[in-house]
C-alpha positions in Angstrom: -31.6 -0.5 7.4 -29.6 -0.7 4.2 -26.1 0.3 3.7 -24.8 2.8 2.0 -23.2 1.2 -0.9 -19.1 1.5 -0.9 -17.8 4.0 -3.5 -14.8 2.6 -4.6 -11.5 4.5 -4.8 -10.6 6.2 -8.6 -6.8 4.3 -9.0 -6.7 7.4 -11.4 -7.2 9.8 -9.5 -4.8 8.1 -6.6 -1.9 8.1 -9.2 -2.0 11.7 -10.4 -2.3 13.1 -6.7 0.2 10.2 -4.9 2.4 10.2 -8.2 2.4 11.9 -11.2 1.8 15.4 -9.6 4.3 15.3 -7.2 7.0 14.0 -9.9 5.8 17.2 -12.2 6.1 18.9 -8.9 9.7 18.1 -7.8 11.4 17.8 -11.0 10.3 21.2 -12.7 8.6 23.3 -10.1 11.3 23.3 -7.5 14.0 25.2 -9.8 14.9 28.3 -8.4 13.0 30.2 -11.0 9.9 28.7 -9.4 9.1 27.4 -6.3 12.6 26.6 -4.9 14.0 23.5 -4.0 12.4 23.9 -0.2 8.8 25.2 -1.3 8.8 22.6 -4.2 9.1 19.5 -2.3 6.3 21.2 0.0 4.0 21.6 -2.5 5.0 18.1 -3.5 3.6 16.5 -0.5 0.4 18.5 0.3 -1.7 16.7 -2.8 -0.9 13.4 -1.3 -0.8 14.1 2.2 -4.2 15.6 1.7 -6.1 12.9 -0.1 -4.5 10.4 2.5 -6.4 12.8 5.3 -9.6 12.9 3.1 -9.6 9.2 2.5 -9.4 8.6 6.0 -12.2 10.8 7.2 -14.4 9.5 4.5 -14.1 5.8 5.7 -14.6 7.0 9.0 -12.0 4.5 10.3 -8.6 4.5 11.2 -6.7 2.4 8.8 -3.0 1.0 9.6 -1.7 1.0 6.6 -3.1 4.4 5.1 -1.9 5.7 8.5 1.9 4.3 7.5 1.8 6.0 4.3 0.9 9.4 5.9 3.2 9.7 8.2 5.6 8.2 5.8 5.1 11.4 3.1 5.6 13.9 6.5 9.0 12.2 7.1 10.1 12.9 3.5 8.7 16.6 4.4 10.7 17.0 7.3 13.9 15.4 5.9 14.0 17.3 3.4 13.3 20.9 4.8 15.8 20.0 7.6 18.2 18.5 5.1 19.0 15.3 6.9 21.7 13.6 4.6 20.5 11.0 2.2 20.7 8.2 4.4 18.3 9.0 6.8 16.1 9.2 3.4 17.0 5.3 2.3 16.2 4.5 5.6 12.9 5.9 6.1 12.3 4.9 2.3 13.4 1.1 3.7 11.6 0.9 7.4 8.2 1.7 6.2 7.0 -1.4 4.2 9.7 -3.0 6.7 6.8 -2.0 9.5 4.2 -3.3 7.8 5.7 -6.3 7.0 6.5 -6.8 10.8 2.9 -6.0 11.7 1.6 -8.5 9.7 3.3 -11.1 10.7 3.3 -10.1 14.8 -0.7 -9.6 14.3 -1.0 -13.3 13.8 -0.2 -13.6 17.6 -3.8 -11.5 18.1 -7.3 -12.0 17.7 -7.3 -9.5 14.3 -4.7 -10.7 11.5 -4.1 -8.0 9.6 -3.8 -10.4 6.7 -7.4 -11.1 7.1 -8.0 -7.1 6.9 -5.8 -6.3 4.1 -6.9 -9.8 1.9 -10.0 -11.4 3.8 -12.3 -7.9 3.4 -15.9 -7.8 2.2 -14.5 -5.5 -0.9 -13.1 -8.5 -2.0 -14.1 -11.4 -0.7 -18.2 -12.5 0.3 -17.2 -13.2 3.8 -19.9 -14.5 5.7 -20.7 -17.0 3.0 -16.9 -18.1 3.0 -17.1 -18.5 6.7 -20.8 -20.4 7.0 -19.0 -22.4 4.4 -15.7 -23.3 5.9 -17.5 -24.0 9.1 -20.4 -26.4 7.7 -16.9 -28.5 6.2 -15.4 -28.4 9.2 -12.2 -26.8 7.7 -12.0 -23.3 10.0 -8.9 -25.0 11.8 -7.4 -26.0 8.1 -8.1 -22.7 7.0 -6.1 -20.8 9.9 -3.2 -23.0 9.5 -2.8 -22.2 5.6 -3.5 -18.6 6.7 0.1 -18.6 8.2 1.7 -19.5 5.6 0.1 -17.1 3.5 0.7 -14.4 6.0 4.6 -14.7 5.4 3.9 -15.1 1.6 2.6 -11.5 2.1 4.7 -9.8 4.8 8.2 -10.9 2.2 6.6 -8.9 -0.4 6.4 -5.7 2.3 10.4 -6.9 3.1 11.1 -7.3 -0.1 9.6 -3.7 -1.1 11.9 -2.3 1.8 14.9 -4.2 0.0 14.6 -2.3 -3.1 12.8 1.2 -1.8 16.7 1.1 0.0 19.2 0.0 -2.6 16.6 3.2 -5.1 17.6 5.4 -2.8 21.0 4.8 -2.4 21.3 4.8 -6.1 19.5 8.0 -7.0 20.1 10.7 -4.1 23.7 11.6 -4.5 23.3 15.4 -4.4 23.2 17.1 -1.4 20.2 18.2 0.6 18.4 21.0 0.2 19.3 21.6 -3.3 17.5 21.8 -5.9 19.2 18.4 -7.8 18.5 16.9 -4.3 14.9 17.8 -4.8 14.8 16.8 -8.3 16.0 13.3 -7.5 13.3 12.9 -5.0 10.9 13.5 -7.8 13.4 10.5 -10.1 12.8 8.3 -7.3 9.3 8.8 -6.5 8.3 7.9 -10.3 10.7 5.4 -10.3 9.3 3.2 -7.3 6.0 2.4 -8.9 8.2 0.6 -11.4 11.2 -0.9 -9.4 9.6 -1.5 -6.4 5.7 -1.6 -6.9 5.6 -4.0 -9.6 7.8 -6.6 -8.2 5.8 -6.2 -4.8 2.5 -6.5 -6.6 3.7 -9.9 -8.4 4.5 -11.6 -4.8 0.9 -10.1 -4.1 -1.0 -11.3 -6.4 0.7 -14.5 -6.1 -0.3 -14.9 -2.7 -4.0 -13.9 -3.3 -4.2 -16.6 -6.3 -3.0 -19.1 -3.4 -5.8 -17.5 -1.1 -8.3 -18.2 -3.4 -7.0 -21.8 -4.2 -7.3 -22.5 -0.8 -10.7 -21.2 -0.4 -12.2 -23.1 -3.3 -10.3 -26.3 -1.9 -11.3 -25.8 1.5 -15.1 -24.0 0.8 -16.2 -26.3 -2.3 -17.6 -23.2 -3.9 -16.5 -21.4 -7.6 -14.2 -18.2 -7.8 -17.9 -16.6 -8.7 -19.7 -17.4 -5.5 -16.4 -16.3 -3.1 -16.3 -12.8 -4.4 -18.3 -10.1 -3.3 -21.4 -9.4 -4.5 -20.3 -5.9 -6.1 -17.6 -7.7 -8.0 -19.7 -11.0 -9.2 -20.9 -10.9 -12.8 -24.9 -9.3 -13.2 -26.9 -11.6 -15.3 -27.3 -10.0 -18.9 -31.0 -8.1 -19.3 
């Protein structure tokens, strides 16, 4: 029995529901005039606590890190409509990637390394060939070894996210809660992460999975074209 083939996530789509909507949202929409600082940032987070809940009841599978994220957007919810002072807002904005970061590295202690979930997947990566391959060279111990390494690569680019999701929000929440600049700042922020904190994050990412794949080809003998998965490798022209 075939499987159904993966349909892979719109980033598009993602960005205007996780992002750009709830910027809009927050900065204009929660004016007095309009929604109201309260009702604003509640309307904020239903887009992107919604298409967190849909994505995971469509994988059918109860994923760590999506589950972070959702309970990370109710926490800015509830902060904000109790009106918690800013610091419990650069806190929560710092402990999340802080979490996963944690995770990562304690899960390298059990039988399922989240590393090998969030990197080693078969959306990236043709697994079973990688490990027939690093089994018929004798190199699965190698592999694990280098796999710690490259399990704190990635877990400092979650503490390094926290680092910076902190020092943003100290910077930009000065008003105070419940307001509607308060709310508006939560909108300045939450565009302003994907920049300050996302793209430095990615950069340790992607320099991680570049090691990954270095050690793959060293330690497999195959080409970047044979260790990715079939849905990513090049079709022959018609």
């Amino acid at each position: 029995m075939t499987k159904t083939p993966h349909k892979e996530e719109n980033p598009m789509i993602s960005i205007m529901l996780n992002v750009i909507i709830p910027v809009v949202v927050l900065t204009y929409l929660s004016k007095d005039e309009y929604l109201g600082p309260v009702w604003g940032l509640v309307a904020a987070l239903i887009l992107p606590i919604g298409y967190g809940l849909h994505t995971l009841i469509k994988e059918r599978r109860a994923d760590f890190v999506s589950i972070i994220g959702i309970i990370s957007v109710l926490l800015t919810g509830v902060f904000g409509i109790l009106q918690l002072p800013a610091q419990w807002m650069a806190v929560k904005e710092a402990s999340i990637p802080l979490i996963i970061g944690l995770a990562i590295i304690i899960s390298l202690k059990t039988p399922y390394p989240l590393i090998k979930k969030l990197l080693m997947n078969d959306k990236l990566f043709n697994v079973p060939l990688l490990q027939e391959k690093l089994k018929e060279q004798g190199n699965e111990a190698v592999f694990e070894k280098r796999l710690v390494g490259l399990t704190w690569g990635f877990a400092s680019s979650m503490f390094l996210s926290s680092v910076l999701n902190y020092t943003l929000a100290k910077v930009i929440l000065k008003s105070a809660p419940g307001t509607v600049e308060y709310t508006a700042e939560l909108g300045k922020m939450t565009g302003l992460s994907y920049i300050v904190v996302m793209l430095p994050s990615m950069a340790v990412m992607i320099a991680v999975l570049m090691m990954l794949i270095k050690t793959l080809t060293q330690l497999t003998g195959l080409k970047l074209d044979d260790l990715v998965a079939p849905h990513l490798q090049e079709k022959p022209a018609k």
